[in-house]
C-alpha positions, 0 to 999 in steps of 0.5 A, spaced: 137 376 638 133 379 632 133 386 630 126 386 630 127 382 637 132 388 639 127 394 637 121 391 640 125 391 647 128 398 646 120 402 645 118 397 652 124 401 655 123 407 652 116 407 654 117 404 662 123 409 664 118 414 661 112 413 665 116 411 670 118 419 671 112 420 670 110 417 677 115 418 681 113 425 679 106 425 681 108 420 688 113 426 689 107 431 688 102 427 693 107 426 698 108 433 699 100 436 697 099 442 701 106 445 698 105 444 691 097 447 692 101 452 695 105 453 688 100 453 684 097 459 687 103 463 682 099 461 676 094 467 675 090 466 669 087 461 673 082 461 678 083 459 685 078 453 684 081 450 679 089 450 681 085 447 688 082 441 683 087 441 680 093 440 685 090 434 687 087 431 680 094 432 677 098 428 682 093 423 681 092 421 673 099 422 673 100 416 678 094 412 675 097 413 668 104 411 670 101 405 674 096 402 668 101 402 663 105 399 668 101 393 669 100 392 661 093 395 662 091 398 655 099 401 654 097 405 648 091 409 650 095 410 657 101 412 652 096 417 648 094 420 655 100 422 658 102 425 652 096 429 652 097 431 659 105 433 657 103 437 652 097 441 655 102 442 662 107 445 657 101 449 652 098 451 659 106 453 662 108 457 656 102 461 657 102 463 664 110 463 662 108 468 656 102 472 659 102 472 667 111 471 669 113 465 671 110 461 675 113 456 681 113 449 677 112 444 682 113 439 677 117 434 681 115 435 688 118 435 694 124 431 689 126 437 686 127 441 692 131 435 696 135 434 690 135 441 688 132 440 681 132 447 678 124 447 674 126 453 671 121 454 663 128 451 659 129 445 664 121 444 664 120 444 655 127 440 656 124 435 660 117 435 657 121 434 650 124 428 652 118 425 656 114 425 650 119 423 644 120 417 648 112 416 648 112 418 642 117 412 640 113 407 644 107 408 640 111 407 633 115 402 634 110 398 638 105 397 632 109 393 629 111 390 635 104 387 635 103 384 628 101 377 627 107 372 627 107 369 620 103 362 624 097 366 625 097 369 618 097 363 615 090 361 619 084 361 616 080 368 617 073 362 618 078 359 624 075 362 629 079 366 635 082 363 641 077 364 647 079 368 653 081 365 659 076 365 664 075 371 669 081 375 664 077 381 663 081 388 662 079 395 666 076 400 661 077 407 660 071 408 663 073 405 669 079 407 669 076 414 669 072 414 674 077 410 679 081 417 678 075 422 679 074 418 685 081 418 688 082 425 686 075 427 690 078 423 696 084 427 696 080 433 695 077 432 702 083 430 706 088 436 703 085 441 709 088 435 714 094 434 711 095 441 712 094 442 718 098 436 720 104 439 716 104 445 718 104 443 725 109 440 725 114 444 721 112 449 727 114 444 732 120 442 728 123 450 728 121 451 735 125 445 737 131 448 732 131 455 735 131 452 742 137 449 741 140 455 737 138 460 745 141 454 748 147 455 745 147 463 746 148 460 755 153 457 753 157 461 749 156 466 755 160 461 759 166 460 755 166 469 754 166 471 760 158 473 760 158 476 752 154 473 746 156 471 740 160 477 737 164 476 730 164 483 726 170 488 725 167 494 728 172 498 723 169 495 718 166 495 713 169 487 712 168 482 716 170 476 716 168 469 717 173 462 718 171 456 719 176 451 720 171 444 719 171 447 711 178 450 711 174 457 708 173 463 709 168 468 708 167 475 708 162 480 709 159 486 712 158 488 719 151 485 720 153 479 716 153 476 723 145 476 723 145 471 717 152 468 717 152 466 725 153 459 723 160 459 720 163 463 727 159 458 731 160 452 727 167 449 729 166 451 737 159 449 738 156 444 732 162 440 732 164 443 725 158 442 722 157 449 718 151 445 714 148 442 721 140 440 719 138 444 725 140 451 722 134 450 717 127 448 718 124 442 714 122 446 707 128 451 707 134 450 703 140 449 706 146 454 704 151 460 707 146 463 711 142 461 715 134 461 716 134 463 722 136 471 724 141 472 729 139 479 733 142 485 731 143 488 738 148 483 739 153 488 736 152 495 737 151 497 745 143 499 748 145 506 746 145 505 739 138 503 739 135 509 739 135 515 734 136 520 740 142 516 743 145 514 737 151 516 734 156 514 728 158 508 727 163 505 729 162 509 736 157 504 739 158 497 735 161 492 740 160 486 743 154 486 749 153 481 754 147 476 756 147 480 763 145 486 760 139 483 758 133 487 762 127 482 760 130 475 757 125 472 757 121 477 752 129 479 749 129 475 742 135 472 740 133 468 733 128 469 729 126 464 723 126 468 717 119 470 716 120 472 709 122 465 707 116 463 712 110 467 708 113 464 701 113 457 703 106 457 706 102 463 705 099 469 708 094 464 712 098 458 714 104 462 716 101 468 720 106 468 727 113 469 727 117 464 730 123 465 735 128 464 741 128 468 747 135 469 750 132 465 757 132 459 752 125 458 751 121 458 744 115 461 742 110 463 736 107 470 737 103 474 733 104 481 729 100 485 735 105 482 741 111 485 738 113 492 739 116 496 734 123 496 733 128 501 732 126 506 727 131 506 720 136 511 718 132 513 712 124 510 713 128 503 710 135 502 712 139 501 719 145 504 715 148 506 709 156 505 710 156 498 714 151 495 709 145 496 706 141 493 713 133 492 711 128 494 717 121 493 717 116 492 722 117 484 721 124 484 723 123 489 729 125 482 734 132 483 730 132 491 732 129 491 740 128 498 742 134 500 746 138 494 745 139 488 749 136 492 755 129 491 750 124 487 751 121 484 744 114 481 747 108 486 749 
C-alpha cells in the first residue's frame, strides 16, 4: 500500500468518525426535542422565537449534513457547512458564555444525560476543536486525494470527458437546502405533540413509582409492628445509614432520611438494589439521594408539627406509626422533588406536584389543593441544630401541620 494510498484513507476516516459525531449528535437532539427546546430557554441573548426555530433547525442540519457527506454527496462543501456550523455554535457559546452566564449546552442530547457526558465551556471548546481539526484535515488532504492519476494527465485536453451514467445525476446545494427548511418546519409542527406525549408519560411513569414507593410503607407497617419507616438518631445530629448490598455506610443528619430512604430500605425491600430504576423518574439522574422525598413527619410525633406545641429537639423526635394517621388518603408519604420537576420541564409543563398518599394511591394536585405546612423556625428552616432543613410552600407535603395526624389535600 502506498503513502499516498495510506494518507487518502486516513482523512476519509477522519472526516467519517467526524461527521459521524456529528449525527449522533443531532439524532440524540430529535429523539428527545422538548428537553433540548427546554435547554435552549437558558440562552438569553436570544429571543424566544429564535431558540424555538432553532431547537428544531439545528438537530435537523446537523443530521442532514452528516447523512450527505455519508452517502458521498458534495463530501467537500458538506465538510465546509459542518465546519461552519462548529464554529458559529462555539462563537455564539462563548458569548452567551462571556455576556449572559453559562448556558445548559444540550449538545449531545439525551446521550450525555445517559452517559453522564458533563457539557461543561472546556469540554464544549474541547470537543468543537477536535471536531474541526478533523474536518479541517479532511478537507486538506483530500485535495490531493482528488488529483488526476498520471493516465488521465496524459490525455489530450481536445479528448472530450466521459459522458455520464444515465440518471446519475447528484442532489444540489439548493436542493439539500430546501429539503432542510422543509423537514425543520415538519418538526416545527409536531413539537407541541411530542411534548405533550412526553410529558404525559414522564407523569405516568412517577405516578407509577410513588405508587410502588406508598405500597412499601404498608409493608414496612407489617413487619414493625404498625410503625413507618423510621431510620435516624434522635441524639443526633449524625445519622447513619447502612446498606449491606453495597458494604457502605452513610452518614447524615437527622432528616437526611427524607432524601437517603432508599439506602435503609434497599436491602429489606428492593432486594438489595440501593440504585433501583424505580426511585428516579425517567429524566432524573440516578445517585445518593433519592428523587423522590420522604415525609418529615415520619420523624418527629404530631406535637412538633405545630409551633405552640413544639418543643426542643430531641424531645418529640421519634418514630410514629401508620395508625395515627387521621386522613390517609390526604397524608403524603412521598413526594417527587418538585425543584428538579420545574428544572427539567419548565413553569408551564410542570405546574402540579406529584406524590403518594399513605392509603397507596398516587396523584397529581395542584399548588391551591395543598394546605400549608408546618411554618419554619426562622421563616426559612425547620431547625438550625439537627440540619439546615429548607422549608417552603412547596415542600408543605414534607411538613403536614400537626404531623401524621394531618391532612396535606384540601
Amino acid at each position: 500500500m502506498t503513502p499516498f494510498v495510506r494518507t487518502r484513507q486516513v482523512h476519509v476516516w477522519l472526516g467519517g468518525v467526524a461527521m459521524i459525531l456529528i449525527g449522533l449528535a443531532g439524532l440524540s437532539k430529535l429523539a428527545d426535542l422538548p428537553q433540548f427546546a427546554h435547554d435552549l430557554k437558558t440562552w438569553s441573548i436570544f429571543p424566544a422565537w429564535t431558540r424555538s426555530l432553532a431547537a428544531v433547525l439545528v438537530p435537523v442540519v446537523e443530521v442532514c449534513v452528516a447523512g450527505a457527506f455519508l452517502l458521498r454527496v458534495r463530501r467537500r462543501a458538506m465538510c465546509a457547512a459542518a465546519m461552519a456550523l462548529l464554529a458559529v455554535f462555539s462563537a455564539v457559546y462563548a458569548a452567551q458564555w462571556a455576556w449572559g452566564g453559562a448556558p445548559r449546552c444540550g449538545c449531545m442530547g439525551v446521550i450525555a444525560r445517559q452517559l453522564w457526558i458533563a457539557e461543561e465551556a472546556g469540554g464544549v471548546f474541547l470537543r468543537n476543536g477536535v471536531l474541526m481539526a478533523m474536518l479541517i484535515a479532511f478537507l486538506i488532504l483530500d485535495a490531493p486525494a482528488r488529483a488526476p492519476s498520471p493516465t488521465r494527465a496524459a490525455r489530450s485536453d481536445s479528448e472530450p470527458p466521459p459522458a455520464a451514467a444515465p440518471g446519475a445525476r447528484a442532489f444540489t446545494l439548493i436542493e439539500i437546502s430546501i429539503s432542510i427548511v422543509v423537514i425543520a418546519l415538519l418538526l416545527a409542527l409536531l413539537i407541541p405533540a411530542l411534548s405533550g406525549v412526553r410529558a404525559a408519560g414522564v407523569r405516568a411513569a412517577t405516578l407509577s413509582g410513588l405508587r410502588q414507593h406508598a405500597g412499601v410503607i404498608a409493608l414496612y407497617a407489617a413487619d414493625y409492628a404498625g410503625a413507618v419507616p423510621y431510620f435516624s438518631n434522635p441524639l443526633g445530629p449524625k445519622t447513619t445509614l447502612h446498606c449491606a448490598a453495597i458494604g457502605e455506610d452513610f452518614n447524615t443528619l437527622y432528616w437526611g432520611p427524607t432524601l437517603f430512604w432508599t439506602l435503609a430500605l434497599a436491602d429489606g425491600y428492593y432486594q438489595g438494589r440501593c440504585f433501583d430504576p424505580s426511585f428516579t423518574p425517567p429524566r432524573a439522574r440516578r445517585g445518593w439521594d433519592a428523587a423522590y422525598l420522604m415525609s418529615c413527619t415520619f420523624m418527629a410525633e404530631p406535637a412538633y408539627w405545630r409551633r405552640e406545641t413544639r418543643e426542643w429537639p430531641p424531645a418529640q423526635l421519634r418514630g410514629v406509626r401508620l395508625a395515627d394517621a387521621v386522613f390517609p388518603s390526604a397524608k403524603c408519604a412521598f413526594m417527587e422533588d418538585f425543584y428538579e420537576a420545574r428544572n427539567q420541564w419548565g413553569e408551564q409543563q410542570a405546574p402540579d406536584c406529584l406524590m403518594a398518599m399513605l392509603d397507596g394511591h398516587a396523584r397529581a394536585a395542584r399548588p391551591d389543593q395543598i394546605n400549608e405546612g408546618m411554618p419554619s423556625a426562622d421563616g426559612r428552616y425547620i431547625d438550625r441544630y439537627y440540619t439546615w432543613h429548607f422549608a417552603d410552600h412547596w415542600l408543605a407535603p414534607l411538613h403536614t401541620l400537626d404531623g401524621i395526624r394531618g391532612r396535606d389535600l384540601r
